[in-house]
C-alpha positions in Angstrom: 116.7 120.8 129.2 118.3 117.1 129.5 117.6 114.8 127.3 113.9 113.0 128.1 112.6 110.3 129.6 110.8 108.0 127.3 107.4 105.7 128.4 106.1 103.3 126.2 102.8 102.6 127.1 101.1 99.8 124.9 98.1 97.9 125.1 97.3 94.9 123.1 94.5 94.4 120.9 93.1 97.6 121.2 91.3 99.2 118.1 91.9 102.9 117.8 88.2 103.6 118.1 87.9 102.9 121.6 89.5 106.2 122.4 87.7 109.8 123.0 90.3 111.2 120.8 89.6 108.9 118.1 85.5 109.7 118.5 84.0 106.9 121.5 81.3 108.7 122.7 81.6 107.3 126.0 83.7 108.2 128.6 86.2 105.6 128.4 89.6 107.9 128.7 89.6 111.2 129.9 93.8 111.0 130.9 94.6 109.5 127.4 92.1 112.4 125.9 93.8 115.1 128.1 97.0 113.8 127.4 95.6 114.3 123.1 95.2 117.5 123.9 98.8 118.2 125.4 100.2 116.4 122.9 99.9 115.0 119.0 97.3 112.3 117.9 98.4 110.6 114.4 94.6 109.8 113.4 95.7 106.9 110.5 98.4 105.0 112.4 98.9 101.5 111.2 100.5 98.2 112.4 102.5 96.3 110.1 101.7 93.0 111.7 98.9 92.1 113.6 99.7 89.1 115.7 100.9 89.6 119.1 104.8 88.3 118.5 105.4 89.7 115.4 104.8 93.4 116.4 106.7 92.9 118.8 109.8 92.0 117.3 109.1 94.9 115.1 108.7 97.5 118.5 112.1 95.8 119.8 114.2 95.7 116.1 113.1 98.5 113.8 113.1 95.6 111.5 110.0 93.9 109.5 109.1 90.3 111.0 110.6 89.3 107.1 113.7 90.4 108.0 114.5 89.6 111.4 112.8 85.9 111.1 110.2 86.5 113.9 107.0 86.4 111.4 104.7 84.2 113.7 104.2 83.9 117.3 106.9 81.2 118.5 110.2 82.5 117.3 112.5 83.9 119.8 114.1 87.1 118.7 117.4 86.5 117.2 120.2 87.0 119.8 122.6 89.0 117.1 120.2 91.5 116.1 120.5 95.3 117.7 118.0 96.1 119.6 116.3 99.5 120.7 117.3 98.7 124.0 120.8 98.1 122.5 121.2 101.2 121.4 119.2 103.1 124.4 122.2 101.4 126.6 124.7 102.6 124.5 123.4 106.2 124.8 124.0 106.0 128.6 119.5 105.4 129.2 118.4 103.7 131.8 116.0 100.7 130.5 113.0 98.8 132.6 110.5 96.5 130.8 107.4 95.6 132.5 104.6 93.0 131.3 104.2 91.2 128.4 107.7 90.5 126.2 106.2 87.3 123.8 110.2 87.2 122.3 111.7 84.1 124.1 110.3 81.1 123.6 110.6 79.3 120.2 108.9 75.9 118.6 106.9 75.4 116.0 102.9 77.0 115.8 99.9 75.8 118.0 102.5 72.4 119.3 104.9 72.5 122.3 107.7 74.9 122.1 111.6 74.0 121.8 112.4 76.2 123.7 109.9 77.2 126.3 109.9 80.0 129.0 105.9 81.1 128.2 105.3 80.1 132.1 109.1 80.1 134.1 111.9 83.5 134.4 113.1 84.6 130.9 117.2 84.5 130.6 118.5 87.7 130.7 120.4 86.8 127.5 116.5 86.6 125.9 115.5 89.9 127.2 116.4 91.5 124.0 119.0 94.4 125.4 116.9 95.3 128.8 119.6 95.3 131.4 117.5 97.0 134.2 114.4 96.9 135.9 112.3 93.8 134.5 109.0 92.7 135.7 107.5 90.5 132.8 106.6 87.1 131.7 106.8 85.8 128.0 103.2 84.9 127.7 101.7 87.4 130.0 98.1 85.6 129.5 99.6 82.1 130.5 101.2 83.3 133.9 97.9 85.8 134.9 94.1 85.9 134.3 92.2 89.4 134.2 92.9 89.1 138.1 95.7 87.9 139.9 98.8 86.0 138.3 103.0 86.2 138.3 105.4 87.7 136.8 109.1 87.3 136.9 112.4 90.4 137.7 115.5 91.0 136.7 117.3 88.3 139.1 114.3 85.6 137.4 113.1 85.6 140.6 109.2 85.3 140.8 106.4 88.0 141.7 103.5 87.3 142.5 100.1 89.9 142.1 96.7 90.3 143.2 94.5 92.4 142.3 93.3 93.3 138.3 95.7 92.9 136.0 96.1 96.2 134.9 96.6 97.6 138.0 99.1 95.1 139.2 101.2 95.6 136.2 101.0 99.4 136.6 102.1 99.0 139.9 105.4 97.6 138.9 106.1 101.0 136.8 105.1 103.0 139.9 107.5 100.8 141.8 110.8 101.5 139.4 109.8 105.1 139.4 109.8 104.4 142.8 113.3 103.7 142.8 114.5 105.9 140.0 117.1 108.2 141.1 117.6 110.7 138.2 121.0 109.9 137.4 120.5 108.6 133.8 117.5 109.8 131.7 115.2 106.0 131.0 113.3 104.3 128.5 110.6 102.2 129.5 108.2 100.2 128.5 105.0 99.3 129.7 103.5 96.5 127.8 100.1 95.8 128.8 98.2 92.4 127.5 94.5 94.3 127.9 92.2 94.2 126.2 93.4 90.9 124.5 91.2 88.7 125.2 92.1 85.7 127.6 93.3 82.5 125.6 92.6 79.9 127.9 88.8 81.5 128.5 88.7 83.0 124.9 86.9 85.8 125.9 87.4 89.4 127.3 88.2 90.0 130.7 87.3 93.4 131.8 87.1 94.5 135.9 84.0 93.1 137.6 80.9 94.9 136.3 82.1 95.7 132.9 79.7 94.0 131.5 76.5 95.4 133.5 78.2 99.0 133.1 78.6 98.9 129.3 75.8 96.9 128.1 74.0 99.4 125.9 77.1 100.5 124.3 77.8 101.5 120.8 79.5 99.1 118.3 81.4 100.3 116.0 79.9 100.3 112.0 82.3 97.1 110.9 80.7 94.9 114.1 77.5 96.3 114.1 77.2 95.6 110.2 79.0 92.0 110.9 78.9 90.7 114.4 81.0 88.5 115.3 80.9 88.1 119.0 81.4 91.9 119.9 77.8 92.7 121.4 78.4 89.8 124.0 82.2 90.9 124.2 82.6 94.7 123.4 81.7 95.5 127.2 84.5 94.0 128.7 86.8 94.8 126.1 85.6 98.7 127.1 85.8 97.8 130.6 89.9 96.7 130.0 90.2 100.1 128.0 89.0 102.2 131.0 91.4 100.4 133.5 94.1 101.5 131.1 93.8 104.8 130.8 92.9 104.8 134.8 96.2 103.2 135.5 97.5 105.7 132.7 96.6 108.3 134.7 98.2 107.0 137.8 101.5 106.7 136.2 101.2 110.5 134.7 100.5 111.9 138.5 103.2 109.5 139.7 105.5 111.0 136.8 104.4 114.4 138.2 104.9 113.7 142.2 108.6 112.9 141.1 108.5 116.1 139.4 109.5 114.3 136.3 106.7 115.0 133.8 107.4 117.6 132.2 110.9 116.0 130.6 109.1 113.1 130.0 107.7 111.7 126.8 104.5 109.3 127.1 103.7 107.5 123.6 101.0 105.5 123.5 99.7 102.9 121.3 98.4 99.5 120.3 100.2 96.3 118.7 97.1 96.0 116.6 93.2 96.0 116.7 90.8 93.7 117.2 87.7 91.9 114.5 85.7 90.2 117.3 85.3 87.4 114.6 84.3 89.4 112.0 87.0 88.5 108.9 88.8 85.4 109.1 86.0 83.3 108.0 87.2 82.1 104.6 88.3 78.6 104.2 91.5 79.9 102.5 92.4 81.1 105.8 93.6 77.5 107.4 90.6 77.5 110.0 91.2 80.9 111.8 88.3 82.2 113.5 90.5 84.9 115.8 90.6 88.6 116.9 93.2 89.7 114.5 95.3 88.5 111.5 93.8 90.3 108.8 94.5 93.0 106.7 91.1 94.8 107.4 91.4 98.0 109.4 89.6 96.6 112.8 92.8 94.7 113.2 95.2 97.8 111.7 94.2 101.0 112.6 95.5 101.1 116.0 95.9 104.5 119.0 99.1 106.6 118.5 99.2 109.2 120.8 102.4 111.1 121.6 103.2 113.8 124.4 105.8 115.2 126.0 109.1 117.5 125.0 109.2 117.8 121.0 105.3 116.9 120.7 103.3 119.3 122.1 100.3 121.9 120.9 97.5 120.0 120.6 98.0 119.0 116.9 96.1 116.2 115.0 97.9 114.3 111.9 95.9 112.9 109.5 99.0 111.3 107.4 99.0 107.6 107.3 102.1 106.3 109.3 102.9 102.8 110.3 103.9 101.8 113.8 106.8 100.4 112.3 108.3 103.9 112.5 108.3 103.9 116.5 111.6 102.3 117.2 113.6 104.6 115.0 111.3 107.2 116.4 112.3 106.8 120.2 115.8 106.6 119.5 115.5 109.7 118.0 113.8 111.1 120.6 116.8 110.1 123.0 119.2 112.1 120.4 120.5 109.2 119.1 120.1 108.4 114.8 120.3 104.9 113.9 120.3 106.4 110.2 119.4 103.2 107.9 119.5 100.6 110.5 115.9 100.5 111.3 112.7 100.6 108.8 110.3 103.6 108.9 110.4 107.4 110.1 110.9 109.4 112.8 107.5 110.5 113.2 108.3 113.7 114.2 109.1 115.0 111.0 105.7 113.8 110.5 104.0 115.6 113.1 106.3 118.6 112.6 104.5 119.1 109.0 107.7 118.2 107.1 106.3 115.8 104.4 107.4 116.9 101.5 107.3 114.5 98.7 106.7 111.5 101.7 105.1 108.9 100.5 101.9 109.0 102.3 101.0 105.0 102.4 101.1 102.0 104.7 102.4 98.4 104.6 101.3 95.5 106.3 102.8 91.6 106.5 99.7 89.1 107.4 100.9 85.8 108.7 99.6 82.8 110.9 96.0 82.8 109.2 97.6 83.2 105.8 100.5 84.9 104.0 99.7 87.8 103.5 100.3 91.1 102.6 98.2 95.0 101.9 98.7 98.5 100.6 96.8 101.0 102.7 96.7 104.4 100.8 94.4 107.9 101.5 91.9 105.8 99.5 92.0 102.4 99.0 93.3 99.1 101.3 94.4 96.5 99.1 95.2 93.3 100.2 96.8 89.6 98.8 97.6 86.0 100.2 99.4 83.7 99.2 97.4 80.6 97.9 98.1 77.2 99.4 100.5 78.5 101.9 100.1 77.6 105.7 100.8 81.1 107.0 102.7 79.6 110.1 104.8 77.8 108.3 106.4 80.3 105.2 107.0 83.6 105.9 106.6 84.8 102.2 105.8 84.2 98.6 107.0 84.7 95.1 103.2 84.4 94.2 100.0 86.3 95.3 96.6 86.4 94.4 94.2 89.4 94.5 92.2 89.3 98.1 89.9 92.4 98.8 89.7 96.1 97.6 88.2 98.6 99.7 87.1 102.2 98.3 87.7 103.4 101.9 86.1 107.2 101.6 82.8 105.5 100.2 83.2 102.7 102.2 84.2 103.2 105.6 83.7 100.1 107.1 85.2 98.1 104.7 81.8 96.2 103.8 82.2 96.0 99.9 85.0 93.8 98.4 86.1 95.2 94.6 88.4 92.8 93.9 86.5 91.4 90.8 84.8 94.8 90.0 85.9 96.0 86.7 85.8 99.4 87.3 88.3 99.2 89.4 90.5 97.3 87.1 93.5 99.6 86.6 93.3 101.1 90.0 93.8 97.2 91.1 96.7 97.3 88.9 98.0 100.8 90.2 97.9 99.3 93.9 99.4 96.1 93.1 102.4 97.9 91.6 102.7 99.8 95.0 102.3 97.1 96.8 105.1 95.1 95.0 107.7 98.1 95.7 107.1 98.5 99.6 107.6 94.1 99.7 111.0 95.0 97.5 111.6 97.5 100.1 111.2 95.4 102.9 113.6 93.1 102.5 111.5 90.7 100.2 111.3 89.2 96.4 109.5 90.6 93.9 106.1 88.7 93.3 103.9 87.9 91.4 100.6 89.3 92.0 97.3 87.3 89.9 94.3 89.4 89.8 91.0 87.7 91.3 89.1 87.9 88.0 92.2 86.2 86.5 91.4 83.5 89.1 88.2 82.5 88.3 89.0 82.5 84.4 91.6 80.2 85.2 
């Protein structure tokens, strides 16, 4: 068989719970369920930065926003870094990108950019590697509401869509399959803005009657204990998850009409979760009442679903793996090892059962709302920020101070904070310790960590 075609299919903002797979009782995706089946589901995936730039960076560099600069929204992705579609060139791949990027524009957070192409044609120098088919804007949710909107091609010329946005954006990945003559195997990516919600509207814009169709639905135990705004939001935010795996669905029977489907790998996955206003409430946390930037696992635990040659069977991982791992894993996927050049795994090892003496943890950079960092492990998520430090403005810290604890099995929903418990004294100790090695390991200084009950002594 030749080497496979690779779809990366990402939504944004999307918590891992909305999914059948993943236990939603509803019937919100039957294609991405079928395609769980076919394929492998890793049950504890993780981002490693949940703000909408950041991740991004990390999906495009195999790099940690620490290293490569990009740990806020607002920082262009540096020009001499390697890039997965850098390498996919290099390995004679086709590439297309479709949708959101978030990588060009650059200026300082919440004010006017220097450098600003969130609303006109992004450079091809700025399109991070991607020589091919482009359809995207840099700020997908400035340039488009839930319906209608523009974005921009390859020759920065402007396009122009009606319809939901979903569907419109699909389109444009129908379009280059379209057009795809078979010559060269591709990589493409599909980066969908749903369900984020809409900035300028600050709420959730799922297709008319989302609201009226998913009224009596379920929260999940973190909102329902905590609230937020999910019971007037949730809804629509179900309603954007349907019209994702619909349009899913339209690109696997596209994929199958081309009779390409079959040498063709479809991962899917989130750049992080969603909180509906649940955590960042804390005046430590410079006045952030958002979707995301937290180290809680509404805004971590994200959909990873892989299937195609290589991943196949059915299977179900529960090893915690970090999304940080996908670069490195579709280059592999293409045959091509980038060896020590990019952070994380190739996650089929993982899914292939070879774990032997793998360290079987997560890491995660917080920024914007606070520096911060966590340690997810099979039992505990432990998390620290640096005091006194505007998140958007330093990237790091040589000093940390003791946030939350979580005893995750007892406490699923993350409800009771042990931080100052003294029971948990030496298992506070044990997590800062690995939490201190994976900052080392990413690139960062060795900090200090102060305990919370040290805190209030002090």
């Amino acid at each position: 068989m030749s080497r496979p075609n690779i779809i990366f299919y990402f939504s944004d903002q999307q918590r891992w719970d909305t999914i059948g797979a993943y236990g939603q009782e509803l019937d919100i995706t039957p294609n991405l369920d079928k395609l769980a089946e076919e394929g492998v589901v890793f049950e504890e995936a993780y981002t490693a930065q949940p703000v909408c730039g950041p991740c991004r960076a990390i999906f495009q560099t195999g790099k940690y926003p620490i290293q490569t600069g990009c740990f806020r929204n607002n920082i262009e992705l540096p020009k001499d870094i390697k890039t997965v579609a850098d390498y996919f060139n290099e390995g004679n791949y086709e590439t297309a990108y479709i949708g959101k990027w978030h990588l060009a524009s650059d200026g300082e957070l919440e004010k006017e950019p220097t450098i600003d192409y969130t609303i006109t044609a992004i450079p091809p120098e700025r399109r991070g590697g991607y020589k091919g088919f482009w359809r995207a804007s840099d700020v997908l949710e400035f340039t488009s509401h839930g319906y209608d909107g523009y974005v921009f091609d390859e020759n920065m010329n402007r396009c122009e869509f009606k319809g939901y946005r979903v569907d419109c954006i699909t389109d444009y990945a129908l379009e280059f399959l379209d057009g795809y003559n078979g010559e060269k195997p591709f990589f493409m990516t599909i980066s969908h803005i749903e369900p984020h919600h809409q900035n300028d509207r600050n709420r959730y814009e799922g297709p008319d009657g989302s609201k009226e169709i998913y009224k009596d639905c379920k929260l999940p135990g973190d909102l329902e204990a905590l609230g937020g705004n999910a019971r007037e939001e949730y809804p629509d935010y179900l309603g954007c998850c349907k019209s994702l795996d619909n349009n899913l669905g339209r690109l696997v029977e596209k994929l199958k009409a081309k009779g390409i489907y079959e040498n063709t790998i479809i991962v899917y996955a989130s750049d992080h979760g969603s909180h509906f206003k649940t955590r960042n409430t804390d005046e430590h946390l410079n006045g952030y009442d958002d979707y995301k930037r937290s180290c809680h696992s509404g805004c971590l635990h994200v959909p990873l679903i892989i299937a195609g040659p290589g991943f196949r069977g059915g299977k179900r991982v529960k090893d915690l793996v970090s999304t940080v791992s996908l670069p490195k894993t579709f280059l592999s996927m293409g045959g091509i090892n980038v060896g020590d050049a990019m952070v994380g795994e190739d996650l089929k090892t993982v899914a292939d059962g070879q774990t032997e003496n793998r360290v079987n943890e997560i890491f995660a950079q917080i920024s914007e709302s606070r520096v911060g960092r966590c340690v997810r492990t099979e039992d505990y998520l432990y998390s620290v920020y640096a005091p006194n430090k505007n998140g958007g403005e330093y990237a790091g810290s040589d000093l940390y101070e003791e946030d939350f604890l979580y005893d995750i099995k007892n406490d699923p929903h993350e409800l009771n904070n042990l931080v100052r418990d003294e029971r948990y004294k030496e298992i506070r100790a044990e997590l800062a310790d690995k939490l201190r090695k994976h900052m080392v390991e990413a690139g960062e200084k060795d900090p200090k960590i102060i305990s919370a009950r040290e805190c209030i002594t002090n």
